[in-house]
C-alpha positions in Angstrom: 20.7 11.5 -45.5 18.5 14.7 -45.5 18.7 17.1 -48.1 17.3 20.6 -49.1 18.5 20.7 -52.2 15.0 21.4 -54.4 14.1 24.7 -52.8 18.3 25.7 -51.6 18.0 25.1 -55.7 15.5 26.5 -56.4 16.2 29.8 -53.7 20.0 29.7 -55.9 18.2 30.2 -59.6 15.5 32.7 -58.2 18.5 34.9 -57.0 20.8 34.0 -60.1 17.8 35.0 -62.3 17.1 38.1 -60.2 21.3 39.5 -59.8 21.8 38.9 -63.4 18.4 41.6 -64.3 20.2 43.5 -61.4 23.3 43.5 -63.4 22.4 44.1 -66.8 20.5 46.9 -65.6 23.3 48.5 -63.4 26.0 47.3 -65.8 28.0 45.3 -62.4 27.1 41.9 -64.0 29.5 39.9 -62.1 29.3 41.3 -58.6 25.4 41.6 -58.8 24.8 37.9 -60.4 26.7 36.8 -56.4 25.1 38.7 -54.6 21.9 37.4 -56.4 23.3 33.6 -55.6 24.1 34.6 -51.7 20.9 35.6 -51.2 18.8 33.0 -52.9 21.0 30.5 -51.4 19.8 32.1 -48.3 16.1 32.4 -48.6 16.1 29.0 -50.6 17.6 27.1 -47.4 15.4 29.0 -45.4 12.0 27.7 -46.7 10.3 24.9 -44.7 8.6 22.1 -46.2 5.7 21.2 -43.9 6.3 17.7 -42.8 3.5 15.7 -42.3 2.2 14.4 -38.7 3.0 10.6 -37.8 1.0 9.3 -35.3 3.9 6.8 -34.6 7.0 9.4 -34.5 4.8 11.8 -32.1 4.5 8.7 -29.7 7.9 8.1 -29.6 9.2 11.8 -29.4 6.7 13.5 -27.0 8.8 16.1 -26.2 8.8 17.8 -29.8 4.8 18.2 -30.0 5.4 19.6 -26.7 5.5 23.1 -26.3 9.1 24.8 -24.7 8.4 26.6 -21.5 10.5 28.7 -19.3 11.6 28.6 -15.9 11.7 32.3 -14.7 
């Protein structure tokens, strides 16, 4: 099973960090800390990890390295 969870995690504390500065500041702690969440949550499972190349998974899936093209 794949999981994301170290940089959704990490995306989640960044945002929980950054709504509850937010909050303090604008005296909304509650509704800034979620909005802080949502959108860490958000860039954190949006991050890419750069997998590494595998000279044996690019012979058997060809059509990945390749790139898309349209028909038009």
């Amino acid at each position: 099973m794949r999981t994301k969870s170290k940089h959704t995690g990490l995306g989640i504390a960044l945002g929980a960090a950054l709504g509850a500065v937010f909050g303090v500041l604008a005296g909304h702690i509650g509704i800034w800390l979620a909005i802080g969440v949502a959108i860490g949550a958000a860039i954190g499972g949006s991050w890419k990890r750069k997998t590494p190349g595998c000279p044996q998974c690019a012979a058997m899936h060809p059509s990945h390295e390749a790139p898309e093209r349209s028909v038009a």
